[in-house]
N, C-alpha and C positions, 0 to 999 in steps of 0.2 A: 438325436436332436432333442431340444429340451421340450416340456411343453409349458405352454406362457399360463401363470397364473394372474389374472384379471382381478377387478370388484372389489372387495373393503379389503384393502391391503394392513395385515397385522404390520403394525410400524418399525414391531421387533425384525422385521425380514428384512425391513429398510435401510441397510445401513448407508452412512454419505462417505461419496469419496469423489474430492479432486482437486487434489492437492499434490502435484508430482513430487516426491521426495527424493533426493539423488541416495541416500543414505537407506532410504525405506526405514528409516528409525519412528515414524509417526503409525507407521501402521499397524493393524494387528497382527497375529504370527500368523500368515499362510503359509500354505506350502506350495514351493517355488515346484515349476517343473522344469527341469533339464535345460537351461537355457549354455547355449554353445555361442565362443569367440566374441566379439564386441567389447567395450570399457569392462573395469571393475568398477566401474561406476553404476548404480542401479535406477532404473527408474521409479517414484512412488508417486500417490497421491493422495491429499487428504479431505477431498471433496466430500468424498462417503462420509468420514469422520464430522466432520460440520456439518454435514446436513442433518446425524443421525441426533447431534445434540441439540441442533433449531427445533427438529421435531420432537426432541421429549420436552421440548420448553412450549410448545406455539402449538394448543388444541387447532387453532385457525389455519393451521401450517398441513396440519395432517388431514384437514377437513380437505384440503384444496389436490394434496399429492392421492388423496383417495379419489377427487373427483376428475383430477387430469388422466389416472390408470384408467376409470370409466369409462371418458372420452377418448383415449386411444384403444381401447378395446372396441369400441363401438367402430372407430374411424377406420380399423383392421376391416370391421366385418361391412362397412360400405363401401371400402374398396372390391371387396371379393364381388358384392352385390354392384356394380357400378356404380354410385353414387356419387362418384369424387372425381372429377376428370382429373386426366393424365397430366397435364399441360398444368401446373399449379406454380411454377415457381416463383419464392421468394426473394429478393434484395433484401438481405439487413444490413440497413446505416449502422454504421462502427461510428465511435468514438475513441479515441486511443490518447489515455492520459498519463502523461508520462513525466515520474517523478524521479529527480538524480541530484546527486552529488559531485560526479564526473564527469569527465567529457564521455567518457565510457558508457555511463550509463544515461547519457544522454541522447536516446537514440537516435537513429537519423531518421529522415521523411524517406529516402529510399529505401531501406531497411525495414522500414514499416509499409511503404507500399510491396515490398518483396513479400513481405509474409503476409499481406490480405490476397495477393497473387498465388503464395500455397493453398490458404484457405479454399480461395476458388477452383485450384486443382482440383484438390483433395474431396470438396464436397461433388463435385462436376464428374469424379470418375476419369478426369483427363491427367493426371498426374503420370508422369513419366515411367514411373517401376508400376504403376498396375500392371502392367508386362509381367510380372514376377510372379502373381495370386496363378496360383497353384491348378491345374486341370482341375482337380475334385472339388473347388471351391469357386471356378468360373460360373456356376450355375447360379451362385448366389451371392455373386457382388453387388454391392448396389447402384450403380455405373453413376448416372446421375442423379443426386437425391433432391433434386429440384429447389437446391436450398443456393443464394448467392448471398455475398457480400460487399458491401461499396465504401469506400473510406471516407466518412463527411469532415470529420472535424481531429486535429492532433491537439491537446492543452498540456503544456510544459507548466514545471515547476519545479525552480530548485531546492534542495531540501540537505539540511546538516545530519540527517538519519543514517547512520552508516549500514542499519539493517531492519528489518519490519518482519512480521508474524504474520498467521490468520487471523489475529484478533481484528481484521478489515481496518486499520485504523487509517489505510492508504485510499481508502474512501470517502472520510471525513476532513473538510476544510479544520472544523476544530480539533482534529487532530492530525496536521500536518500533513490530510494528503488533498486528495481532489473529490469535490463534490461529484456526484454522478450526473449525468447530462438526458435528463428524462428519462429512467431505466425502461419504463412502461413501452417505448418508441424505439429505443438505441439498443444496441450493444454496446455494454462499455467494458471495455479493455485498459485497466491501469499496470503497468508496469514498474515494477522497483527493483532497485539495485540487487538485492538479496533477502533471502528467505529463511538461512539457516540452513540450507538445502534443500527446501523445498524448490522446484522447480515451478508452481504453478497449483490455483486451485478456481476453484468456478461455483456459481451458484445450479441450484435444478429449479424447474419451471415453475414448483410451487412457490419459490419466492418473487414470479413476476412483476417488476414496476417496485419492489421493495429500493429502499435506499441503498443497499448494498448489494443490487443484484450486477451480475455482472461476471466476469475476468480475472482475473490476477495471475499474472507471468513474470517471474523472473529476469531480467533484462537479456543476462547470458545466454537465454535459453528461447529469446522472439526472435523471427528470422533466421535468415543463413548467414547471411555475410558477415563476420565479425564471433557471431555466435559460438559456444562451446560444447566439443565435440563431446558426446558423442549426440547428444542434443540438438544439432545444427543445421536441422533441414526445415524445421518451422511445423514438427509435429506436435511441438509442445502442445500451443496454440487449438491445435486440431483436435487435440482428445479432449482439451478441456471444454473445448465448445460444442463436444459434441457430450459433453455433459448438461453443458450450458441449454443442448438443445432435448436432452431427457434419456441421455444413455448412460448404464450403468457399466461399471466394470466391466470385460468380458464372459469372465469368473464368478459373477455375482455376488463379490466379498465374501466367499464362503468356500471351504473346501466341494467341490464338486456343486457349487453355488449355481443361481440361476438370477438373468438379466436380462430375465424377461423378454427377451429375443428367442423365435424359436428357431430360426435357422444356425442358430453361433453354438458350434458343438460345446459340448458339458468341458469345463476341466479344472483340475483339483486347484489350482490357483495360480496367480501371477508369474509370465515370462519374462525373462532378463537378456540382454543383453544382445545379440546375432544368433539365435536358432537355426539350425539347419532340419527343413521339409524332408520327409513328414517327423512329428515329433508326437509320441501317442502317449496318449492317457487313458486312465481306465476309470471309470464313473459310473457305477449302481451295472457292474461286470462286463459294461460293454466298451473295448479297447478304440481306441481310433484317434485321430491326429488331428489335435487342436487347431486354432485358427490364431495363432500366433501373430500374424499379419497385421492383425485388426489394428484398429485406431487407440480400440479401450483397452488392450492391453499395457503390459510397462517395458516391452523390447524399445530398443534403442530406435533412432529417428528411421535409420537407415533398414531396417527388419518391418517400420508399421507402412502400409500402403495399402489398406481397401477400410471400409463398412461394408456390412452386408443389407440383403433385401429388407430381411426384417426392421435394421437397423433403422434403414431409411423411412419404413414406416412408422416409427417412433417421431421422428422428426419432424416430419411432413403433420402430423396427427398434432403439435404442437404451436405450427406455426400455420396451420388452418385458421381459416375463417373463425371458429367453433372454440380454438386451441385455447390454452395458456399464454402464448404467444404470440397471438393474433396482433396488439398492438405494434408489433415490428411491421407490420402491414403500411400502418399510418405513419409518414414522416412527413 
């Protein structure tokens, strides 16, 4: 297991990623481990990538991800000491802005309450294939992360754009997309038609309440119903916001990387596709079988089904009273 480095985080360690790529053409060259069966379609992200460039731009940016690592450092070690009851859960008000050209990409209101209903799986631990997570790794699921989601509000808009980037421009009324809906309070979630294949990217905690904090998913790839496989269970969604809520890769963008999780075994970089348990990797000479499963990896919809403990103490450490996050508290 890894061990979690804390405290004035060198920014060079930081890289952002979440940005699901189908193509992984955005990303840097890691090295893929053994991923078996599922699409030749890949999953990527370029969350890391964006965040790594806010932070060589925005001293203020790095003041805040040094002071949020403190805070959940700290929030670790009051859990161990009691300090934090058990019983903490949140509701975050979603907002889901939804911009299209087609009827296609116009998505529906069941479609979208289908996939706030993954989300709730998925953070709740009640998701159907937890069934799946592995004996060696039942000790350290994170069943329910005490985190919820509630649908407040959907804002449509249609749009002559037949395709959009990360340059956030599906954020800005002046540029053609949708204002954010108080980021400091909401989750906001804009979807657009395509990304270039990108599947999706997210902002991290240190940009909280900023004008472009938030979401962005792909149309094809929100929900199930309608959705494209191999994409089509509404995990998109789920890794990104569990970016959104301060988790990094599983990998920790690095060969044999670290994401600051200690429970989420070491491994030399990104899975693909339907892996088949156990799949070992070998990291600073000690062999053992990835967690492939996770949320933050790039396996297909149908292969991701847990977070771990640690994981969820990210989260929770966020969306405290105390956190980054805390204004999701107030709606």
């Amino acid at each position: 297991m890894k061990k979690v480095f804390y405290g004035a985080l060198a920014i060079s360690f930081v890289i952002a990623c979440n940005s699901d790529n189908v193509n992984n053409q955005q990303e840097e060259s890691y090295t893929t481990t053994g991923a078996t069966g599922g699409s030749a379609l890949h999953r990527g992200c370029a969350s890391e990538e964006i965040r790594k460039e806010a932070l060589q731009k925005s001293p203020e940016l790095r003041q805040k991800l040094n002071e949020i690592e403190a805070k959940t450092a700290q929030f670790e070690e009051n859990l161990k000491l009691g300090r934090v009851l058990s019983d903490g859960s949140v509701e975050i008000p979603v907002i889901v802005n939804v911009l299209y050209r087609t009827s296609a990409e116009n998505v529906s209101d069941s479609r979208i309450a289908e996939q706030i209903a993954v989300l709730n799986a998925d953070f709740t631990g009640t998701n159907s294939d937890a069934s799946k997570i592995p004996t060696a790794f039942q000790s350290l699921k994170a069943g329910d992360t005490k985190v919820r989601f509630r649908l407040v509000n959907t804002v449509r808009k249609s749009t002559t754009k037949t395709s959009w980037t990360t340059n956030d421009a599906m954020k800005k009324t002046s540029t053609g997309g949708i204002n954010a809906t108080t980021p400091s309070n909401y989750l906001n979630i804009w979807l657009v038609g395509g990304m270039g294949g990108v599947l999706g990217y997210a902002t991290f905690p240190e940009s909280s309440g900023q004008w472009n904090d938030g979401v962005v998913i792909a149309s094809p790839y929100f929900g199930k119903s309608g959705a494209s496989s191999p994409f089509n269970l509404g995990r998109t969604a789920t890794h990104e916001v569990g970016h959104y809520l301060n988790l990094r890769h599983i990998w920790g963008d690095a060969n044999c990387g670290n994401d600051l999780v200690a429970d989420t075994p070491t491994q030399t970089g990104a899975n693909y596709g339907q892996p088949s348990y156990p799949l070992y990797n070998t990291c600073s000479g000690t062999q053992r079988s990835v967690m492939f499963m996770n949320y933050m990896d790039y396996v297909d919809d149908a292969a991701m089904y847990m977070f771990s403990t640690g994981q969820k103490t990210r989260m929770q450490a966020v969306v405290a009273s105390s956190g980054a996050r805390s204004g999701l508290r107030v709606y």
